[in-house]
C-alpha positions as CSV (number, residue, x, y, z in Angstrom):
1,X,120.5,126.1,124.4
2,X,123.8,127.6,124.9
3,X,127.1,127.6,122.9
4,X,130.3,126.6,125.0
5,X,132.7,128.3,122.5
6,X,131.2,131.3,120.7
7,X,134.2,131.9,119.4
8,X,134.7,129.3,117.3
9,X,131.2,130.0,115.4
10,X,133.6,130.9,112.5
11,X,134.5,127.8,111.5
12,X,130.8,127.2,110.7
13,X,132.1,129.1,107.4
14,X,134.5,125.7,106.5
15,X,131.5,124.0,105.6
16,X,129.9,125.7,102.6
17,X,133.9,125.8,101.9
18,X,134.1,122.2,101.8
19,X,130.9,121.7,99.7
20,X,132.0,123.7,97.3
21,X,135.5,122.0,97.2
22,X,133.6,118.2,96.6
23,X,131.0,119.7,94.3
24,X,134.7,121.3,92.5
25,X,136.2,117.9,92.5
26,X,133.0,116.1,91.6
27,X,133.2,117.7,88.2
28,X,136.7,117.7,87.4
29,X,136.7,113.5,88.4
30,X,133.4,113.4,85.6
31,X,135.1,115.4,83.2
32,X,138.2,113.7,83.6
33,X,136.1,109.9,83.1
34,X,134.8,111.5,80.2
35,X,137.8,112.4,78.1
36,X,138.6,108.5,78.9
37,X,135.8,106.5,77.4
38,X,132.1,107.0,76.9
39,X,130.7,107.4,80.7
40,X,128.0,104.4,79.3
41,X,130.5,101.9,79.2
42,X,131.8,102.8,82.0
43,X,130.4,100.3,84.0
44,X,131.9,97.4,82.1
45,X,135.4,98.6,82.2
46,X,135.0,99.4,86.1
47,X,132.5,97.2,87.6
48,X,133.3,98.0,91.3
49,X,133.3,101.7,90.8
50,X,130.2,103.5,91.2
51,X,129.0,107.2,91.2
52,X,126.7,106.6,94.2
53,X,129.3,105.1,96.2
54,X,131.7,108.3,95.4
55,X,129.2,110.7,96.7
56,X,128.8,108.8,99.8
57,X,132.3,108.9,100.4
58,X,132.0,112.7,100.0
59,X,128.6,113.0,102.0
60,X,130.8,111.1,104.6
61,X,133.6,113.3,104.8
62,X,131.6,116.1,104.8
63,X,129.3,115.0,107.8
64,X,133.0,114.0,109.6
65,X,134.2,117.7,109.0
66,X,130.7,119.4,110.4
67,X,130.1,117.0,113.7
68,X,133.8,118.1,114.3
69,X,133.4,121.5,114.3
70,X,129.6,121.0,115.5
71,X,132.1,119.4,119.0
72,X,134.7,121.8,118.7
73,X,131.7,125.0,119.3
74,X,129.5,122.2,121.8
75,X,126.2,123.2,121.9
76,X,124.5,121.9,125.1
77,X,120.9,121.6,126.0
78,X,120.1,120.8,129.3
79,X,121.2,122.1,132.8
80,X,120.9,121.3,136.3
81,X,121.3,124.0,139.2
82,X,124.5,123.7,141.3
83,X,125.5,125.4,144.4
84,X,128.6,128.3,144.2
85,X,130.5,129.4,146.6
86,X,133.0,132.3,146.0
87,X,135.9,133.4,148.4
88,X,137.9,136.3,148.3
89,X,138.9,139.6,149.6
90,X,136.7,143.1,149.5
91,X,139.5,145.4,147.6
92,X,138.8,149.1,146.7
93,X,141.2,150.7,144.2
94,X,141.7,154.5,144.7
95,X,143.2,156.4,141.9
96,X,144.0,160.0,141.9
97,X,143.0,161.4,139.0
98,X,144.5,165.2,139.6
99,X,146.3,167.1,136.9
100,X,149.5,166.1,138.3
101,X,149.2,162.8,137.2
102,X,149.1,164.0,133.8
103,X,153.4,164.1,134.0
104,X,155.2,161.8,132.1
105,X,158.4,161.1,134.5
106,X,156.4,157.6,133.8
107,X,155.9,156.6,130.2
108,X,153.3,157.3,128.4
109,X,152.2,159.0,131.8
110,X,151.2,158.2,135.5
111,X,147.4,157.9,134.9
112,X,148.1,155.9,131.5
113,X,150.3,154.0,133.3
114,X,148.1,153.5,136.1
115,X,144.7,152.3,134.1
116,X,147.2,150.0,132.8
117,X,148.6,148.2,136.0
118,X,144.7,148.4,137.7
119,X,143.5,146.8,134.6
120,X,146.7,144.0,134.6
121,X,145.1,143.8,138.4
122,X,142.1,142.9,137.8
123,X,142.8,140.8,135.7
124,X,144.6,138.6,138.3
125,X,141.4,138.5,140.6
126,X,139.8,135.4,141.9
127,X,137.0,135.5,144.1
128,X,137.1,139.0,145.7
129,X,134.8,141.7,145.4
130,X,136.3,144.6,143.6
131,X,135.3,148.5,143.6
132,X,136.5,151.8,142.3
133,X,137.2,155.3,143.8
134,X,138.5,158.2,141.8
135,X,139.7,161.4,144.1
136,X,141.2,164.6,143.4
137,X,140.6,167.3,145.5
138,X,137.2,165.7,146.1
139,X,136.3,161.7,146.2
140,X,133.7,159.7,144.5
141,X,132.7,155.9,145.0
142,X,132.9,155.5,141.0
143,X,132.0,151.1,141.1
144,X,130.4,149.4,144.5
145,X,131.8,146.4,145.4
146,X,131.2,144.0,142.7
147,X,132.1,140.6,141.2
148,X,131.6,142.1,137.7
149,X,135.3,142.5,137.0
150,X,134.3,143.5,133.6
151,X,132.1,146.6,134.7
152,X,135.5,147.6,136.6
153,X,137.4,148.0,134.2
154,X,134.8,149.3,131.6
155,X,135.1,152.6,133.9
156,X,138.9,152.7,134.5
157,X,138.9,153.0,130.4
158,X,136.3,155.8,131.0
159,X,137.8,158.1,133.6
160,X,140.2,160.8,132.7
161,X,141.5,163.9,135.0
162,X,138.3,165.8,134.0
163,X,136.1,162.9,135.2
164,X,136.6,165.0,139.2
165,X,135.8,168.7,139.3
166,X,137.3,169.6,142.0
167,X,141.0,170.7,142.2
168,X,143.7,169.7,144.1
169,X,144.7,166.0,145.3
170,X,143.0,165.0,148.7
171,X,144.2,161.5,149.9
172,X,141.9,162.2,153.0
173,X,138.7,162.1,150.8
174,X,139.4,159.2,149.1
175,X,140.1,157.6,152.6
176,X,136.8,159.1,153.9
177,X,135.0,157.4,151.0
178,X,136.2,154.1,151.3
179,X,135.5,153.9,154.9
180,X,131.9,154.7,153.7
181,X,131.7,152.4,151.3
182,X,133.2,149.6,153.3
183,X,130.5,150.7,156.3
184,X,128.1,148.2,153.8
185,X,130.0,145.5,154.0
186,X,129.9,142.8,156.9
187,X,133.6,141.6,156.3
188,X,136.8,141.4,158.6
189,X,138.1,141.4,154.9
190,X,138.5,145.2,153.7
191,X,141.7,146.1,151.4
192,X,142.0,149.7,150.0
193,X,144.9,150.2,147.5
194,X,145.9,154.3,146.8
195,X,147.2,155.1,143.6
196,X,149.0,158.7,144.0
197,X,151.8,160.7,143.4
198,X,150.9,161.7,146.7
199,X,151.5,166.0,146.4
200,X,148.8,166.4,149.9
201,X,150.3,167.9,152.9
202,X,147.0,167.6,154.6
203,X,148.2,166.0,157.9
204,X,144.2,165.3,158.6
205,X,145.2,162.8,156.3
206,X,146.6,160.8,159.1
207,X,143.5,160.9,161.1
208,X,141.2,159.6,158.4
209,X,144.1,156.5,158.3
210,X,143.6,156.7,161.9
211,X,139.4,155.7,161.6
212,X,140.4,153.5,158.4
213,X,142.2,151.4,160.8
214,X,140.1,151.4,163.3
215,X,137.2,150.2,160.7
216,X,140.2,147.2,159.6
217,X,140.4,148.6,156.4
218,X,144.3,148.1,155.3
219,X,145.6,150.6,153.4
220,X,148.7,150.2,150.7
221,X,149.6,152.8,149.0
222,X,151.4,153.2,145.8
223,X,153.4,156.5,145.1
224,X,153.7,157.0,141.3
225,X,156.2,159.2,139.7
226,X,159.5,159.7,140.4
227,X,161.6,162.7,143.1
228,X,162.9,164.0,139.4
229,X,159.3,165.1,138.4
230,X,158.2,166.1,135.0
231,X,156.0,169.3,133.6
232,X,152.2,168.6,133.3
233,X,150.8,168.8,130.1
234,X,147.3,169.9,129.3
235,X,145.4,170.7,126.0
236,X,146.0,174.0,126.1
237,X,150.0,173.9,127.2
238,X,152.1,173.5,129.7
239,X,150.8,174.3,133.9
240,X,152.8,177.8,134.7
241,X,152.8,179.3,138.5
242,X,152.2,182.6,139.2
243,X,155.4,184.1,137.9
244,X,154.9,182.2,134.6
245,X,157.0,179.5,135.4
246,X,157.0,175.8,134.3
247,X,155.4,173.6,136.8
248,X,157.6,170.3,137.9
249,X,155.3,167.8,140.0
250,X,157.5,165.7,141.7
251,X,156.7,162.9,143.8
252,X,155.9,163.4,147.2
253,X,155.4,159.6,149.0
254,X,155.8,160.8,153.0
255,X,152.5,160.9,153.6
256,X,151.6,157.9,150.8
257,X,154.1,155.9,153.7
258,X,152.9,156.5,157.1
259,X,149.3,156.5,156.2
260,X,150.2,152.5,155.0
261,X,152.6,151.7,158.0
262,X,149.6,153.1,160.4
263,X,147.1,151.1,158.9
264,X,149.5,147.9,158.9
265,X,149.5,147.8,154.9
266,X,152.5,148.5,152.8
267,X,154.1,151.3,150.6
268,X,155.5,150.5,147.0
269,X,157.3,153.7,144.5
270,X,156.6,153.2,140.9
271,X,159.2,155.3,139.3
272,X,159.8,152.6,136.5
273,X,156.0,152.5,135.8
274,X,156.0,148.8,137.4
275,X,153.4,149.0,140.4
276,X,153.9,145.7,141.5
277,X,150.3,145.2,142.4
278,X,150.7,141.3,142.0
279,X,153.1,141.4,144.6
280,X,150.6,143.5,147.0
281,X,147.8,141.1,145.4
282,X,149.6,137.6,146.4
283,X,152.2,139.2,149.1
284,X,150.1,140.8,151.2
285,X,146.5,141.2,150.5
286,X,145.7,137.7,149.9
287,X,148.2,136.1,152.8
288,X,147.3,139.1,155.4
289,X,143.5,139.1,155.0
290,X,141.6,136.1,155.7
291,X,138.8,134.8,152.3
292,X,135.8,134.7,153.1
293,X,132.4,133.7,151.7
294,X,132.0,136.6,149.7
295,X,128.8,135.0,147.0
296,X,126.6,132.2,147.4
297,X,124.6,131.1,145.1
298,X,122.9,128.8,142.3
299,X,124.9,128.3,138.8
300,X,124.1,126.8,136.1
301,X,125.7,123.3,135.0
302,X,125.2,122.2,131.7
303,X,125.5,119.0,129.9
304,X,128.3,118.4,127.9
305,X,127.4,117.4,124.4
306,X,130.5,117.7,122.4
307,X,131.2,113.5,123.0
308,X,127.8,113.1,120.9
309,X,128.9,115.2,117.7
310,X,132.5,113.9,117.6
311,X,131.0,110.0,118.3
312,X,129.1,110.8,115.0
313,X,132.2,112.1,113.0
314,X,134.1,108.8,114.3
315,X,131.6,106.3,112.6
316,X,131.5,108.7,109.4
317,X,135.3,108.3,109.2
318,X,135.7,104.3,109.7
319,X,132.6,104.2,107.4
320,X,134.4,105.8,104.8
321,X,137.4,103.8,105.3
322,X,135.3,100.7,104.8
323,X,133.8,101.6,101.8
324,X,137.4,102.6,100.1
325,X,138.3,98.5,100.8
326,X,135.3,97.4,99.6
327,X,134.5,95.4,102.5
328,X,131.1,94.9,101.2
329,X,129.6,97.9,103.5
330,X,128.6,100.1,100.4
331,X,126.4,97.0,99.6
332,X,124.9,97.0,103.0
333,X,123.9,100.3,102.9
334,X,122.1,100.2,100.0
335,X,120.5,97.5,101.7
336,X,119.6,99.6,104.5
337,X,118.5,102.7,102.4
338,X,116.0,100.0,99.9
339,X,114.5,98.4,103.1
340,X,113.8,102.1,104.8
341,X,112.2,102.8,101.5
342,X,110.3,100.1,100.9
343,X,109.0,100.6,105.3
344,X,108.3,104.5,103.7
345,X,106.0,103.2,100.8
346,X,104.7,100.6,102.6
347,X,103.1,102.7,105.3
């Protein structure tokens, strides 16, 4: 079996709500009949009214309200196998997790900021196959390329500037890495999106966006911060030089620039905290590269069941509408419950 909404389980809790509000109003209407007249003689002042015909307008209503929510959650049984195709796009995200990007020129700070707009991202993604570097002065491949958006950003919430050891901000080795991780991949497809406030003067840089290209990996870059700067704050105070003074990291998106123009990507500055990944996302990244067959496979298909449940809670209402214009149906089902008796005792 499976459940269709989950989410709606809750209103599973209505029900015991609504017995308890007929079983309330069951007692009030006896009470109230008995302050009248002697409930004995009830039957000759009222000949069409009936106890048994009042709880079955109740039972009714109550059987309306469950195969409504019963529809509403759709529990299905039954499946058949169908084929999936998914196209899309193989996207790496790099994000530079030095202390640098600790600075709050960008509110509440460029790696807050940052987790923000990746998760905002991926959020956005149809189809492609998504993956996760994290680089500071050293690069690791933190998510494969996966369909399991969910995964993704389970680790962007995890990584902090402590999650890389290694000092320093080295645009080249996240570069490196990606081409490495996109040397799996049998695609024509390959997207790598930098997240930096770019402070490397390593002009090997340039090389590695040399052999990205030449892999058709497109890079676009996204310089974060702003030429201002701000002081980076750590746990135990502000970052000093040498001489004591209060660092000021300041953006630095030269080399964020050409390593995107070589590879024929693009170069955004964040210095408002809007990344405008969409823009990559739709603009470029989805119009430049070519989908592709990225997942095929066999899904599941169930059978819709909700129709069933809220069919049932249709008859229960006009059944109930019948019996309040005594249309003769309360005598037919009596009918019907004294010959399915009689079938019972008879066997």
């Amino acid at each position: 079996m499976n459940i269709k909404h989950p989410e709606l389980l809750y209103l599973l809790f209505l029900i015991p709500f609504a017995i308890g509000f007929y079983t309330y109003v069951w007692k009030r209407r006896a009470n109230a009949l008995n302050q009248l007249c002697d409930i004995s003689k009830l039957k000759n002042l009222f000949p069409k009214s009936s106890n048994t015909k009042t709880f079955i307008r109740y039972f009714l209503m109550l059987v309306t309200l469950t195969m409504i929510i019963v529809s509403l959650i759709s529990p299905r049984w039954g499946y058949d196998w169908v084929e999936v195709k998914t196209e899309g796009t193989n996207l790496l995200i790099a994000l530079d997790l030095s202390k640098s990007m600790l600075a709050e020129d960008i509110s509440p700070s460029r790696i807050s900021r940052a987790k923000l707009e990746i998760n905002k991202l991926i959020d956005k993604l149809t189809g492609d196959r998504l993956g996760l570097i994290i680089f500071a002065g050293d690069a690791f491949l933190q998510s494969p390329l996966t369909h399991d958006y969910l995964m993704v950003k389970d680790w962007v919430s995890k990584i902090n500037v402590d999650s890389v050891s290694t000092p320093g901000t080295s645009i080249k080795a996240a570069i490196n890495e990606a081409i490495r991780a996109f040397s799996f991949v049998e695609s024509e497809s390959k997207a790598l999106i930098i997240i930096s406030d770019g402070e490397e003067q390593d002009q090997e840089t340039l090389a590695a966006a040399q052999s990205a290209k030449a892999a058709g990996i497109k890079i676009y870059s996204i310089g974060v911060g702003t030429t201002k700067g701000a002081p980076i704050q750590l746990p135990s105070g502000l970052v000093k030089d040498a001489q004591g003074n209060v660092v000021v990291s300041k953006l630095d998106d030269a080399l964020l620039k050409q390593i995107a123009e070589l590879t024929g990507g693009a170069y955004v500055r964040s210095s408002t905290g809007d990344f405008h990944l969409d823009q990559i996302y739709y603009d470029q990244i989805k119009k430049v590269n070519t989908n592709e067959t990225l997942k095929s496979g066999k899904s599941r298909q169930w059978y819709e069941t909700f129709q069933i449940f809220m069919s049932v809670a249709l008859f229960a209402v006009l059944l109930e509408f019948l019996l309040s214009l005594n249309l003769g149906v309360y005598d037919w089902l009596k009918s019907l419950f004294r010959r399915a008796e009689k079938n019972v005792f008879d066997l």
